[in-house]
C-alpha positions, 0 to 999 in steps of 0.5 A, a space after each residue: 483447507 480450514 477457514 481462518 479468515 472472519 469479516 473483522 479479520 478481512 477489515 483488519 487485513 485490508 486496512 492495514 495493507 491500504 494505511 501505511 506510513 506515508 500517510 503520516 508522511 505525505 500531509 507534509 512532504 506533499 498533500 498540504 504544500 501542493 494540494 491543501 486541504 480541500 483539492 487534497 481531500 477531492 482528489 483521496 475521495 474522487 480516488 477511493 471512488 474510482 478503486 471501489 468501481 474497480 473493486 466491481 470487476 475485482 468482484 467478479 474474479 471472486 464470483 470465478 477465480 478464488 485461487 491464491 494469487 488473485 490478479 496474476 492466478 485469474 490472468 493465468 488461467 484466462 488469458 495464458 502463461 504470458 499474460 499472468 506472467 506479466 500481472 505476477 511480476 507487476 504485482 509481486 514488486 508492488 507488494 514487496 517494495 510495501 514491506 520495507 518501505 513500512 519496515 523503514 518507518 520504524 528508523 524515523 520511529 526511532 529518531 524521532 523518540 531517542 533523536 541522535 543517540 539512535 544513529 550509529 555505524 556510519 556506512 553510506 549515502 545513496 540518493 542524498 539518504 544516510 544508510 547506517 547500522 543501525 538502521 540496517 538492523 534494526 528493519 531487517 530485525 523487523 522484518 525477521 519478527 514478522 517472517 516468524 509471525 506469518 511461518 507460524 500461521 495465518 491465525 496469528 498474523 490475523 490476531 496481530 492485525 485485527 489489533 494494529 488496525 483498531 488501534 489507527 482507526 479509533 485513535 486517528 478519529 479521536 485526535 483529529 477531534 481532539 486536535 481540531 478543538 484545540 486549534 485557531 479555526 479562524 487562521 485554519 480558514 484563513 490558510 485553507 478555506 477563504 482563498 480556496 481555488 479549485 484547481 485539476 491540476 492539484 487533485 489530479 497529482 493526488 488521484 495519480 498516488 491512489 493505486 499506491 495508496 489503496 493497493 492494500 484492497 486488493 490482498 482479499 484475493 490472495 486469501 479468498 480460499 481462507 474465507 468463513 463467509 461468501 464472496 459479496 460479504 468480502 466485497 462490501 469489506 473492501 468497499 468499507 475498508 477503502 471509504 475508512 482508508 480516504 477518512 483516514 489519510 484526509 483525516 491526517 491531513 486535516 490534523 496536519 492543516 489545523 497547525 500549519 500553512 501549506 509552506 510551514 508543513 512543507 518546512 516541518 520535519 514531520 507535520 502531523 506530529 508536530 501538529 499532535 504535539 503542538 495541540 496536545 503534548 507529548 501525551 497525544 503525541 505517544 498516542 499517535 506513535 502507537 496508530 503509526 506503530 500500528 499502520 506500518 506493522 499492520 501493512 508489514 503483516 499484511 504484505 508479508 502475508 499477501 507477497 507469500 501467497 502470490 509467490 507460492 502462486 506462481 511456483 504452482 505455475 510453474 514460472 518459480 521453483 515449486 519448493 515455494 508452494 509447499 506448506 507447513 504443518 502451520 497451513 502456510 507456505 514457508 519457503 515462499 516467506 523466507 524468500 519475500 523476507 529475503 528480498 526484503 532484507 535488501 531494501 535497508 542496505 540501499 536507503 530509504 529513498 531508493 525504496 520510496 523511487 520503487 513504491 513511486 513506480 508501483 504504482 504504474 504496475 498496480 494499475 496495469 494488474 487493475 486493467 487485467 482483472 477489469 478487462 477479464 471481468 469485462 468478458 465475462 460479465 452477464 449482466 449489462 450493468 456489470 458490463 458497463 462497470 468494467 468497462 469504466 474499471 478498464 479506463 480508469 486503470 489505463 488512466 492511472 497509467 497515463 497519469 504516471 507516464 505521460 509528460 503532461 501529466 501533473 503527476 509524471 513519475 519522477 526520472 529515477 522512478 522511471 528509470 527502475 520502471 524499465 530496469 524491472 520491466 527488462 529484468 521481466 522479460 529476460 527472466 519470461 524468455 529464460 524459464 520459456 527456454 527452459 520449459 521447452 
C-alpha cells in the first residue's frame, strides 16, 4: 500500500473530524445558558484531558494493531467475533450519524445567507423540525460531492481537508481577538466573571458531550496502514489536535459570551453569529461562514473517509458482503462509500432533530468503543505506567457512560435518544444472530 498520509494531513483529518457544526451551535443552544464561560470552558479542557489519557491505550493499539478498522479490527482479533461485532455496530452509527448531521448544516448555511427565499416544497414535520425540498436536496447534493471526492482517492480528500481545516483554525483565532477587542469587557465581567459560581453539576453536563465532541481523534486508526511516519508521531498529532479542538469550541464560546448573557444566547437564533456581526459587520460575519463551511466540510470528508474504512473492515471479517472490501484502481474502497453515502441519504428525509437524537446517543456507543481499546490495551501493556494509565482510560470511558444513562446524572440522554439507543442495540443483536446462523 502507497503511503499517502503526512503529519499535516493526519492534523488535518483529525481536526476536521473533531470540529464540526455544533461547535457553532452548542455556545448558544446550550454551553453559555447552562455552563457559561468559566465551568463551560473547566468542563471542554477537563474533557480534552480525560480523551488524550484515553488516547494512551489508543496508542498502544497502533503499537499491535494498525489494520483498517481500528477499534472494532483490534477488538476482533483479540477478543473475538462478538465482541468487535459489538465495537463495529457501535462505532459505525457514530461516524455515519456525523455525516449528515454536518451535511445538514449547509441548510442553516443557507437560511441563514438567502433567509426565506432558500425554503421551497413543503412536505412534513417530524419532531417539531420543517423537512423541505429543499433541504433534501440540497444535503443529499452535499453528500454525493463528497462520496465523488473520496472514490477519487485519499490523495484528494486529504487536500480538501488540509484546506478546510486551516481555514477554521486561523480565522476562529483571529475573530475571537478580534471580537474580543471590539467588546464591553466590563458588562462581559458583569455576565460571567464577578457572580462566578463553580458549580459540578454544569461542568459535569459539558464533559458528558465529549465523547461526541471529540470522537474525530479516534479516525487515525482507521488510516494507520496509510501513514508516511511512525506511530508515536501520530499520536503526538492526536494530542495536538485535541488540545486545538478544546481551543476551538472555548474559543467560540468566548466570542459568543463577549455579546451576550447566558439568557440572551439562549434567546438568539445563532449566538456566535450574531456576536460576529454585532462586533464586525458582515465582513467578519463571511469570514465566519468560510470557518463554518470549513468545520462542517471537513467532518463531512473526514467521516466519509473514516465510515468506508470500517465498512470494508468488517466486510474483511466476514460480518458484511465482501464486495465492499474491494477497492478501485484509486486504492479506495468504493462499494463501502456509495453504501455509507446510501445511508447518509436518509437522514434529510427524517429531519434534522431526529439526527441531533442519533449523534445524542452516540455518544454512549463512542464510550463503550473507548472502554474496549482501554480494556485491551490494559492487557497488553508492559510497562506499569502504561498499565495504570488504561487502567484510568477503562474508568473514564465507563464514566462517560454512566453520565449518559444514569437518572442522576445532569447529563442523562434525552427519552427519544434513549429510545433509538435501544432500537440500534435490538437492530444489532437480530442482525449478529442472523449472520451467525448463516455462517454456520
Amino acid at each position: 500500500m502507497v503511503k499517502k498520509l503526512g503529519r499535516f494531513d493526519v492534523f488535518s483529518l483529525v481536526i476536521g473530524s473533531i470540529i464540526g457544526w455544533g461547535s457553532f451551535t452548542l455556545p448558544g443552544k446550550q454551553f453559555l445558558s447552562k455552563s457559561g464561560i468559566i465551568n463551560t470552558t473547566i468542563g471542554l479542557a477537563t474533557g480534552g484531558i480525560l480523551v488524550m489519557l484515553i488516547q494512551v491505550a489508543y496508542h498502544k493499539m497502533l503499537e499491535k494493531n494498525i489494520e483498517e478498522g481500528g477499534e472494532f479490527s483490534y477488538a476482533f482479533n483479540e477478543l473475538g467475533k462478538l465482541h468487535g461485532f459489538i465495537v463495529g455496530w457501535s462505532l459505525s452509527l457514530c461516524y455515519l450519524s456525523m455525516i449528515p448531521l454536518n451535511a445538514s448544516a449547509y441548510v442553516l448555511l443557507f437560511r441563514v445567507i438567502f433567509g426565506e427565499k432558500y425554503n421551497f416544497g413543503y412536505l412534513y414535520s417530524v419532531a417539531g423540525y420543517s423537512v423541505y425540498i429543499s433541504d433534501i436536496l440540497l444535503i443529499s447534493s452535499i453528500i454525493i460531492i463528497f462520496a465523488y471526492i473520496n472514490i477519487k482517492g485519499l490523495r484528494v480528500s486529504s487536500k480538501v481537508q488540509n484546506v478546510m481545516s486551516l481555514c477554521l483554525v486561523s480565522i476562529v483565532f483571529l475573530l475571537l481577538i478580534f471580537v474580543g477587542l471590539k467588546s464591553d469587557m466590563t458588562i462581559f465581567r458583569s455576565n460571567y466573571i464577578e457572580n462566578y459560581k463553580f458549580s459540578l453539576k454544569e461542568i459535569s453536563s459539558v464533559i458528558a458531550i465529549v465523547p461526541f465532541l471529540f470522537v474525530g481523534f479516534d479516525v487515525i486508526p482507521q488510516v494507520a496502514k496509510e501513514l508516511k511516519f511512525k506511530v508515536h508521531k501520530a499520536t503526538i498529532l492526536a494530542l495536538i489536535s485535541i488540545v486545538c479542538g478544546v481551543f476551538i469550541y472555548a474559543g467560540l464560546n468566548l466570542i459568543a459570551g463577549f455579546s451576550f448573557s447566558p439568557t440572551e444566547a439562549a434567546a438568539t437564533n445563532w449566538a456566535v453569529a450574531d456576536s460576529v456581526i454585532s462586533k464586525s459587520g458582515y465582513i467578519g460575519f463571511s469570514f465566519m461562514l468560510v470557518a463554518l463551511w470549513a468545520a462542517v466540510t471537513g467532518g463531512i470528508n473526514g467521516f466519509m473517509i473514516a465510515s468506508s474504512k470500517l465498512i470494508a473492515s468488517l466486510s474483511k471479517k466476514d460480518i458484511m458482503d465482501k464486495k465492499y472490501s474491494k477497492k478501485n484502481k484509486n486504492d479506495v474502497y468504493p462499494y463501502a462509500i456509495v453504501f455509507v453515502s446510501t445511508v447518509s441519504l436518509i437522514a434529510p428525509w427524517i429531519g434534522r432533530e431526529v439526527i441531533l437524537y442519533i449523534v445524542d446517543m452516540a455518544s454512549v456507543l463512542a464510550a463503550v468503543a473507548y472502554g474496549y481499546v482501554s480494556y485491551i490495551s490494559f492487557k497488553y501493556a508492559n510497562k506499569k505506567i502504561e498499565k495504570i494509565l488504561c487502567f484510568i482510560a477503562i474508568i473514564i470511558s465507563i464514566s462517560f457512560i454512566l453520565l449518559l444513562l444514569l437518572p442522576i446524572s445532569p447529563a442523562m440522554l434525552e427519552t427519544p435518544a434513549l429510545i433509538f439507543l435501544i432500537i440500534w442495540l435490538i437492530l444489532g443483536v437480530i442482525i449478529y444472530n442472523k449472520k451467525k446462523i448463516v455462517s454456520e
